[in-house]
LUMTI-243604 format. One record per residue (C-alpha): x, y, z; residue in three letters. Coordinates in steps of 0.001 Angstrom, whole numbers, plus 500000, padded with zeros to 6 digits. Layout:
<atoms>
XYZala
...
</atoms>
This chain:
<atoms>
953304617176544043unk
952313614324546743unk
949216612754545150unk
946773611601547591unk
945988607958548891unk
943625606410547544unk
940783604260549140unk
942517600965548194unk
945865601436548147unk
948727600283550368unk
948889602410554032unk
951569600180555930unk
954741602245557004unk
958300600041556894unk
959786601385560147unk
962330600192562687unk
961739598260565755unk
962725599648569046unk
961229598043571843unk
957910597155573359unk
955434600149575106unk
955183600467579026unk
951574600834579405unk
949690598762576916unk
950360595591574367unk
951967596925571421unk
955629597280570016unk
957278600899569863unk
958337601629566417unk
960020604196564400unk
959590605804561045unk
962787605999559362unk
961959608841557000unk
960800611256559648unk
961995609750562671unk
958500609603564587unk
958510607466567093unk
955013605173566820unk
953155602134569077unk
951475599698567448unk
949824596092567873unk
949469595492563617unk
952903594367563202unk
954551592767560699unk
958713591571561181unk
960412590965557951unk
962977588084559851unk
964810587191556828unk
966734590434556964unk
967111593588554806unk
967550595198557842unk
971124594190558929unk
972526597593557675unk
970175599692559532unk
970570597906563002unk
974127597806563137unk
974114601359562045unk
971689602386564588unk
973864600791567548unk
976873602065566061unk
975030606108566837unk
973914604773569873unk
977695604091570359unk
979410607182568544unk
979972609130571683unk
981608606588573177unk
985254607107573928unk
986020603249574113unk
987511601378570830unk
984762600905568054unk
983851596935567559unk
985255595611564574unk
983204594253562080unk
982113590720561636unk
981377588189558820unk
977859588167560090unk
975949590992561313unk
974675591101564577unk
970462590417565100unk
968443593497565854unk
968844595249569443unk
971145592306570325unk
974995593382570959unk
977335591202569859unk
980470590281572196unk
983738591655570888unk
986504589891569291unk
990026590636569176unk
990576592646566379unk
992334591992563146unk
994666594013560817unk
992182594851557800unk
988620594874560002unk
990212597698562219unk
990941599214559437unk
987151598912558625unk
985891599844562112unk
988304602989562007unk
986640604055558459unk
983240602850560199unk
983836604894562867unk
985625608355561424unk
982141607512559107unk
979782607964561580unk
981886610985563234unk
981222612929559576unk
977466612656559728unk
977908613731563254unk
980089616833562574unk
977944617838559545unk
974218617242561396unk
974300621053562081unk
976259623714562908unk
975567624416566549unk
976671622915569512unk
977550619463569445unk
974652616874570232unk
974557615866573917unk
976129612008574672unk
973403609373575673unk
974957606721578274unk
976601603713576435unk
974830600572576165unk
976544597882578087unk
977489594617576440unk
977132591180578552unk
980005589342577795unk
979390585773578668unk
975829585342576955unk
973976588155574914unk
970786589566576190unk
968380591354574140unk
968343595630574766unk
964749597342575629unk
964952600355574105unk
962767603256575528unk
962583606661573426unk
962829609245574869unk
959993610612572822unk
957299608226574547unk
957912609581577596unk
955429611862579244unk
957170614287580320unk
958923616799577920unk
962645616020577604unk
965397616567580000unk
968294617797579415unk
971112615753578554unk
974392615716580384unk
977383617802578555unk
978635616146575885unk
981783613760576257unk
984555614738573673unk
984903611775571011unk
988572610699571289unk
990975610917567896unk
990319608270565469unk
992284607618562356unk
991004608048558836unk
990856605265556435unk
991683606356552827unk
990811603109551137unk
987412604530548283unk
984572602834550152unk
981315602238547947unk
978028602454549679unk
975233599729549353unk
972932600341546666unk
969916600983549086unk
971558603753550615unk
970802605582547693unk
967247605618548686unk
966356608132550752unk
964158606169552705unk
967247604825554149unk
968920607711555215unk
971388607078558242unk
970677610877558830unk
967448610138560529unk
969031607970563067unk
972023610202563630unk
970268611716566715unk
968187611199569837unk
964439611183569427unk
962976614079570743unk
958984614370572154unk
958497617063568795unk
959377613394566516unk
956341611495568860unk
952937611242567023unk
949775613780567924unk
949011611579570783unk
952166612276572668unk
951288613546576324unk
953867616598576539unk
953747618130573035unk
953012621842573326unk
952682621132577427unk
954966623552579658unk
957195621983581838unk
956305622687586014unk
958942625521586281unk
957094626973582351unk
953586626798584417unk
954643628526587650unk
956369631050585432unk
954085631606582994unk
953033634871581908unk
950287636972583600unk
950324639894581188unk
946825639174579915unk
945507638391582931unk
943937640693585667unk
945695641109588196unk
943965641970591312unk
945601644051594393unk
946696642135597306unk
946853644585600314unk
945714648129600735unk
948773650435600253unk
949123648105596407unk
945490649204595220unk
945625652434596839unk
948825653029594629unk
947640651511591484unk
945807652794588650unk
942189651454589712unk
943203653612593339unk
939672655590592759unk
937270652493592234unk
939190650514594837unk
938799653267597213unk
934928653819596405unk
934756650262596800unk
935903650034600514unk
933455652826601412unk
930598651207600449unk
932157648211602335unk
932112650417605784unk
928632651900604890unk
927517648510604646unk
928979647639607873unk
927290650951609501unk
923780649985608136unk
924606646615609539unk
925263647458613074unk
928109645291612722unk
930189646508615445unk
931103649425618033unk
934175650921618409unk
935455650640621658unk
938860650679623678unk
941393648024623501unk
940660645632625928unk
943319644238628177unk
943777640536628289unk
941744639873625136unk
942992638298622276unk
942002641105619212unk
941525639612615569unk
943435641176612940unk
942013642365609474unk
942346642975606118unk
941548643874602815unk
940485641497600197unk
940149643067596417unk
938405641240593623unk
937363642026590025unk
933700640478589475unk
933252639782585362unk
930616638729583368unk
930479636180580806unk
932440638150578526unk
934875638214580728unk
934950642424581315unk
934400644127584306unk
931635644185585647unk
932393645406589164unk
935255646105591695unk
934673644139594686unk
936492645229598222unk
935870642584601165unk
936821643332604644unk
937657639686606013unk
938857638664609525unk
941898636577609845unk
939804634042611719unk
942954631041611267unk
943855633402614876unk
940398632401616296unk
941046629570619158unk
938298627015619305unk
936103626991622482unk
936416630482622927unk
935933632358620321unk
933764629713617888unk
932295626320618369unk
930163624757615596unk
931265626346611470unk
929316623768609591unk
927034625083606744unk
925225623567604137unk
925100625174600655unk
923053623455597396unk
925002620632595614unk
925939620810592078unk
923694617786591467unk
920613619340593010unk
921492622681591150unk
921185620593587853unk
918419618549588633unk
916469621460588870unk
917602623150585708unk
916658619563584004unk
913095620111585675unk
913235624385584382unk
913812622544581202unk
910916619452581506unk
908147621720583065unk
909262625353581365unk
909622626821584943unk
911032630472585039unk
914488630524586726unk
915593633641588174unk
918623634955590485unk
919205636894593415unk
922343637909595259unk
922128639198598800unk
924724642260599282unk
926843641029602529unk
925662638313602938unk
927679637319606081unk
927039640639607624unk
923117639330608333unk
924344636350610501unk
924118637169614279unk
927118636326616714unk
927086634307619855unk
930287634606620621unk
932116637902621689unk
934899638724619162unk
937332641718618829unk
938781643060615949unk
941562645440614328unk
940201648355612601unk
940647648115609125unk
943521649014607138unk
943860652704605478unk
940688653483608309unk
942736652537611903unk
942753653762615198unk
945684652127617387unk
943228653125620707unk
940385651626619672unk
938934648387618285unk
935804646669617417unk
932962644978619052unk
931209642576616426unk
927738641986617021unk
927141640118613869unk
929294637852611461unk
931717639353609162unk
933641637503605986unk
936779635432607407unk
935604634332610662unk
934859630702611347unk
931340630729612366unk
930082632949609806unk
928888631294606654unk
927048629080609651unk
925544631984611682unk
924110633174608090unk
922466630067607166unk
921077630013610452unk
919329633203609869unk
918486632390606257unk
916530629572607177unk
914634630931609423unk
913463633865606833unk
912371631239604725unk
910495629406607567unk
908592632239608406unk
907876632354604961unk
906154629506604731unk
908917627036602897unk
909844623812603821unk
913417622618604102unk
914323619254601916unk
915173616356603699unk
917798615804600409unk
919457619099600266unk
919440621294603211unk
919814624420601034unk
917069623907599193unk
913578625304600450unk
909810624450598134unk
906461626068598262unk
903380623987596967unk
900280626169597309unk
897045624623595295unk
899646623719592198unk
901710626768592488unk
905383625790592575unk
908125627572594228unk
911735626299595121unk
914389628501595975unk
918001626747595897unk
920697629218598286unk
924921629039597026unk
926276631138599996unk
924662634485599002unk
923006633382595666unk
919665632375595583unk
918262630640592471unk
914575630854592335unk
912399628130590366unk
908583628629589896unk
905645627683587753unk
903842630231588517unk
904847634334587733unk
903077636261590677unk
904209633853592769unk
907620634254592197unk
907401638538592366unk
906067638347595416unk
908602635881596709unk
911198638403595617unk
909427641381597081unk
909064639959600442unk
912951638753600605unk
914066642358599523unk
912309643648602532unk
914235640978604814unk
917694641991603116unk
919412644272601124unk
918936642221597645unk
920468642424593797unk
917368641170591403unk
919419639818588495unk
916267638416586770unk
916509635264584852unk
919661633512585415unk
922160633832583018unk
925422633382584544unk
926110631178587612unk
928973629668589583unk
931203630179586492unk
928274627882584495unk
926883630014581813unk
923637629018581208unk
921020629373578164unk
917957628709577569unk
915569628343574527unk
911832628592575587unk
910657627975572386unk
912337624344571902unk
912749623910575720unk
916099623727575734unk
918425624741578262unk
922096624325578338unk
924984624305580879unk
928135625596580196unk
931981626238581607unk
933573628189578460unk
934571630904580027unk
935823629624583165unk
937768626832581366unk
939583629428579263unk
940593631233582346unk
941922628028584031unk
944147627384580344unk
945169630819580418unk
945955630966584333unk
948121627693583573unk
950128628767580662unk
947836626130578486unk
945654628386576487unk
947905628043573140unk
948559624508573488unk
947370621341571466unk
944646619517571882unk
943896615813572065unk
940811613945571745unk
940964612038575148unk
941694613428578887unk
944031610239579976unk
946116608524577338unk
945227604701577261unk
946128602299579828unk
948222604694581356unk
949318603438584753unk
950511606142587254unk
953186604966590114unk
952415605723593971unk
955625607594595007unk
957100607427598151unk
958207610930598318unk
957063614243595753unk
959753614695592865unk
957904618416592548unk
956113620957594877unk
952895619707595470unk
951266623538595558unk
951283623584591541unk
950183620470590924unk
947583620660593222unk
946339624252592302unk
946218622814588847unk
943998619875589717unk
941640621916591678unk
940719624048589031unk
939907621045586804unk
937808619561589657unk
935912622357589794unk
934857622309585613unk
934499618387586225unk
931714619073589350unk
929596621866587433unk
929359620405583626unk
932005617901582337unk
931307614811583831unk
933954613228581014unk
936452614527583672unk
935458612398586394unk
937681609364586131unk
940630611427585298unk
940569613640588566unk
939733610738590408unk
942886608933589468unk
945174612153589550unk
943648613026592811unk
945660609761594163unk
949178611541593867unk
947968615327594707unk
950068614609598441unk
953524613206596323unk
953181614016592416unk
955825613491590111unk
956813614617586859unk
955145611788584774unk
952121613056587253unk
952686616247586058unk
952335615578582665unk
949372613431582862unk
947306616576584730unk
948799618439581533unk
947464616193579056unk
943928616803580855unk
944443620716579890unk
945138620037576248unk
942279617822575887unk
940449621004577634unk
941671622951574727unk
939400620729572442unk
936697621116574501unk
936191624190575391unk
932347624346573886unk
931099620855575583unk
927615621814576819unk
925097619741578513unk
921761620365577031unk
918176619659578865unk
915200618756576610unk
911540619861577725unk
910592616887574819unk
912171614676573029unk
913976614348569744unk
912835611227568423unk
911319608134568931unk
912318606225572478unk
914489609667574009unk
913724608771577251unk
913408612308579794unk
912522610357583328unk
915288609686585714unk
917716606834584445unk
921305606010585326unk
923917604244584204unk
927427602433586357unk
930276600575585479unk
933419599505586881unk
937203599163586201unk
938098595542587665unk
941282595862589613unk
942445599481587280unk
944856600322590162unk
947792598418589645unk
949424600002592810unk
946512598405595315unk
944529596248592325unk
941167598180593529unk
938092598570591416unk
936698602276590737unk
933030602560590709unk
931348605244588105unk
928230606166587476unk
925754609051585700unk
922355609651586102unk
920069611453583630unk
916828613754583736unk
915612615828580780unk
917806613755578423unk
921408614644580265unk
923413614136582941unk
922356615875586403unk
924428613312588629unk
928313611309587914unk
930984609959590240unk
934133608073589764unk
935387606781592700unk
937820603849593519unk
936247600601596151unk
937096600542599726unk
937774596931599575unk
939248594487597054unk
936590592362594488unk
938364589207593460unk
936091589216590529unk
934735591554587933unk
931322590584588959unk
931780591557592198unk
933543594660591199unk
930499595682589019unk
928057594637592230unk
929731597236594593unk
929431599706592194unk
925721599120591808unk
925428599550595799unk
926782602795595293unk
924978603987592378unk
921871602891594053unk
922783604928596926unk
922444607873594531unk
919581606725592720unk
917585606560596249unk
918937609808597315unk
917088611841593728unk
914301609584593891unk
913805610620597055unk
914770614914596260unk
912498614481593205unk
909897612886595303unk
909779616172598028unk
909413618288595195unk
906431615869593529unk
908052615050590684unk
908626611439590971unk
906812608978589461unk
906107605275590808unk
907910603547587990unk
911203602293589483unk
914659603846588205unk
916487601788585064unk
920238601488586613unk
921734599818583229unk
924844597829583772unk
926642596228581341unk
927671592454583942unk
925078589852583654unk
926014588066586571unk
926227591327588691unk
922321591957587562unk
921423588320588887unk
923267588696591827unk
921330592179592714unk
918046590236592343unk
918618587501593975unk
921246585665596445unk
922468583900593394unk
926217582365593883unk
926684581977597237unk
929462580499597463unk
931227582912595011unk
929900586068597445unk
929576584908601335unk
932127587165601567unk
930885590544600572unk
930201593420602849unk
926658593654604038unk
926821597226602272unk
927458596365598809unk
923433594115599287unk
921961597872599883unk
921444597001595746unk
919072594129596187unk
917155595445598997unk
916121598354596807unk
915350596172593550unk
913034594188596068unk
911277597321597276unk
910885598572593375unk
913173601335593506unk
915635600549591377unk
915279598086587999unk
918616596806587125unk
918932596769583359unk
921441594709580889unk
923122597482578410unk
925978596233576119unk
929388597017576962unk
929575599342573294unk
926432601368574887unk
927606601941578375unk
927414605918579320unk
929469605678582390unk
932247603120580966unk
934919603545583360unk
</atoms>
């Protein structure tokens, strides 16, 4: 029975050197007994040499494949990873190489009874002066293994019959040439390694879909399916909608009119459990057939940012404001039409004579989500709400102390207040302007789930559900975890040309930029430098965006919590932000990337990672351009905050963790050293004058947004 280590004793590992790591100071190492491949900077290099054996052992496997004559052997063994020229052989030491050899063959024969072990490539030996050999395992690679080329027949060798007596060390098993008679695979690399339990590109595109949902993708499919009845009730209500609407009239095919085609667009809506909750048929126009000028102009539309969504679930939280949601039922069906536009009948519902007229905006076209803001905005005009300067989706109400805001996502509308009548008769008056869902208090949200605790005025954000459907859509919802998102120092290469599809690899990233904008701002630097390769990804790309899923796996039940008080002693709830940057991280272009968070209610409502437009040729001036930008920010919810009255006239705390970068934002300090900076990058100091923003030393150990 393996007794356990105690406190005190010993915990140093003898292993082999192999080389030295690619992406950070340390030497790669490997554990004889098990064959795990290790990096480590706590090294220790026994020079005086118990370790001749072992080396010349371990280039003789390296060399066992090879069909050329085996070196004979040599008074003196050869130094560790350093090949030894060869020397014309004698009688007795071939003898010894041939018995070395036919050796070596043995352990390969008897290593297992399938298929032969591949052949790595020999190493080549510099004649004229020796030259030490980098070794790279293939186990601290990224990217899980590749398959080897067939294996190359070892030629005949002759057998020695001379007794041969092994050294007494090999009777340890410690020593065991058995562990070296092999490649190292990524299974032998430590927890840490990036592709253990990762699928390949070609596993991910083909992974299973059993479990998953799988929703119709034309007409004639869901009419023949098993849902057929709920997909066809579905598409009724669709065309009553459109009657009650007065979306169109039918009318005869023009001549010399360009008609829009249509189709049908199936969804399953779930809840948080992830059931059914609803079957969803959209009738969309294929508006990528619209031409510009003539049959749309402007398509711009505003809808609420993530940031201003969570700023005012941290003030829900602060003030203990009811939150409730609404959903408007066709949306885009409200929006009226400028334009003239023709469509296709529908599919399963067509009449080859006759088309339709559209009077107002239907799902697909260009202009649509526009002409339905349009119209939106005016309801809430006429109500008597004002439209933020800050966020153009989000309309406030302050009568005599009574608090309304009403944040719109397309065609949900979340609904703050202070004040309970106010808010029913807010909702009373919009269900008689549209045809309205009341959902109550909000629950479930752009894939956020939220919850809330009135009595310790809590409320917390989170992406569990939706996370689990991006592992499971990705064939990553059985892999293992890791504790961090990137492995450290990992440098990516700019390629010149994609080794993979881009279509995966950017699907992939997408759906881990969308968990990183709603709630898991510990995501930010890693889509921001995976983001870089999304046009020409490799496979060492690949792997890295895989890495990001496993540590996903770990964190499935991350949550970002918003305190109405605090929990001890100096919790801080007022706005407060943190930035940092990465001097020169990018070793492709040697630019900086900025990051910063911002806080309200105790937790993050605000966090970028981005890289600098221009080059700082010191980290002070690295960490100065990101102030500018987090300052930029910090104005931007001072000023949202400030239209809702909930600003106060302290100025922000921006803590950064670069003395000289505070002195420079307070004052034209080093001159000399920063002539050359943008005029931008002062938008910093002009705030700190004006008593905006307070620029704060933090130590490095205490930094939030360390980059």
């Amino acid at each position: 029975m393996r007794q356990k280590r105690r406190k005190l004793d010993p915990k140093s590992l003898e292993c082999a050197f192999l080389g030295y790591a690619e992406n950070r100071s340390a030497f790669v190492l490997v554990h004889r007994p098990s064959g795990r491949i290790f990096e480590s900077r706590d090294v220790h290099f026994d020079e005086q040499g118990n370790g001749e054996d072992v080396t010349r052992v371990e280039l003789q496997v390296e060399h066992r494949d090879d069909p050329a004559p085996a070196a004979p052997k040599d008074d003196k063994p050869p130094l560790a990873d350093t090949p030894t020229p060869p020397k014309a052989p004698a009688p007795e030491p071939e003898s010894d190489a041939d018995d070395s050899l036919s050796e070596l063959s043995e352990l390969t024969d008897s290593e297992d009874d399938g298929p032969p072990a591949p052949a790595p490539a020999p190493i080549p030996i510099p004649i004229p002066a020796p030259a030490p050999v980098r070794r790279a395992p293939a186990a601290r690679q990224s990217r899980p293994p590749m398959p080897y080329p067939n294996p190359i027949p070892a030629p005949d060798v002759r057998r020695s019959g001379r007794n041969r007596q092994a050294p007494t060390r090999d009777d340890d098993p410690r020593y065991d040439v058995s562990s070296y008679n092999r490649r190292p695979t990524v299974e032998d690399a430590p927890d840490e390694g990036d592709s253990v339990g990762a699928p390949s590109l070609q596993a991910n595109q083909a992974a299973p879909r059993s479990n998953r949902l799988r929703e119709p993708l034309t007409y004639d499919e869901a009419m023949s399916g098993p849902d057929a009845t709920m997909w066809k009730i579905a598409c009724i209500a669709e065309l009553e909608a459109f009657v009650k609407a007065k979306l169109y009239t039918a009318v005869d095919r023009p001549r010399n009119r360009k008609v829009i085609d249509s189709k049908w667009v199936f969804k399953y809506k779930l809840g948080p459990d992830g059931q059914i909750e609803k079957y969803k048929a959209r009738l969309v126009a294929k508006g990528f057939t619209q031409v510009e000028g003539l049959d749309y102009n402007d398509t711009f539309a505003p809808v609420s940012k993530f940031s201003s969504i969570r700023t005012l679930l941290a003030l829900a939280a602060k003030l203990d404001l009811e939150v409730h949601q609404m959903d408007v039922k066709s949306a885009f069906l409200n929006g009226d039409l400028e334009e003239e536009i023709f469509m296709e009948m529908p599919p399963g519902f067509k009449d080859d004579s006759q088309v339709w007229s559209l009077h107002k905006s239907i799902y697909g076209l260009k202009q649509a989500s526009r002409a339905w803001y349009i119209k939106i905005r005016a309801s809430f005009e006429e109500l008597g709400f004002t439209r933020s300067h800050s966020d153009h989706s989000v309309f406030y109400q302050n009568n005599n102390g009574s608090l309304l805001i009403i944040a719109i996502y397309i065609d949900d509308q979340f609904i703050f207040s202070n004040d309970s009548v106010a808010l029913t008769d807010i909702k009373d008056k919009l269900k008689k302007l549209y045809e309205m869902t009341d959902l109550g208090e909000v629950h479930w949200a752009l894939n956020m789930e939220i919850t809330r605790d009135r009595a310790t005025q809590t409320l917390q954000l989170s992406q569990h559900q939706y996370i689990e459907s991006i592992l499971e859509r990705h064939g990553m919802a059985d892999c293992r975890s890791v504790s961090t998102p990137m492995a450290p120092n990992l440098k990516l290469p700019k390629l010149t040309e994609a080794e993979i599809d881009p279509k995966p690899y950017q699907s992939a990233l997408g759906s881990v930029m969308y968990a990183m904008l709603g709630t898991r701002p510990d995501l930010a630097y890693a889509v921001g430098v995976l983001s870089q390769h999304a046009s020409r990804p490799g496979k060492v790309h690949w792997d890295a965006l895989m890495r990001v899923y496993r540590y996903l796996r770990g964190t499935t039940d991350y949550k970002i919590v918003y305190r109405g008080k605090t929990l001890r002693r100096g919790d801080d709830l007022s706005l407060l932000g943190f930035v940092d940057s990465d001097y020169a991280g990018d070793r492709n272009d040697c630019l900086s990337v900025s990051g910063y968070i911002f806080f309200l209610s105790g937790a993050a409502i605000s966090w970028s990672s981005k890289k600098q437009q221009s080059t700082a040729v010191s980290s002070t001036e690295a960490e100065y351009m990101a102030g500018a930008s987090a300052a930029k920010e910090a104005v931007w919810l001072r000023m949202f905050l400030s239209q809702l009255g909930q600003l106060t006239s302290a100025p922000t705390p921006l803590h950064i963790d670069n003395q000289s970068a505070i002195f420079l934002s307070k004052d034209s300090t080093f001159h000399e050293r920063t002539k050359h900076i943008a005029v931008r990058h002062h938008f910093i100091r002009e705030k700190v004058e004006d008593g905006e923003i307070e620029p704060l030393y933090v130590p490095t150990g205490d930094q939030v947004a360390d980059v």
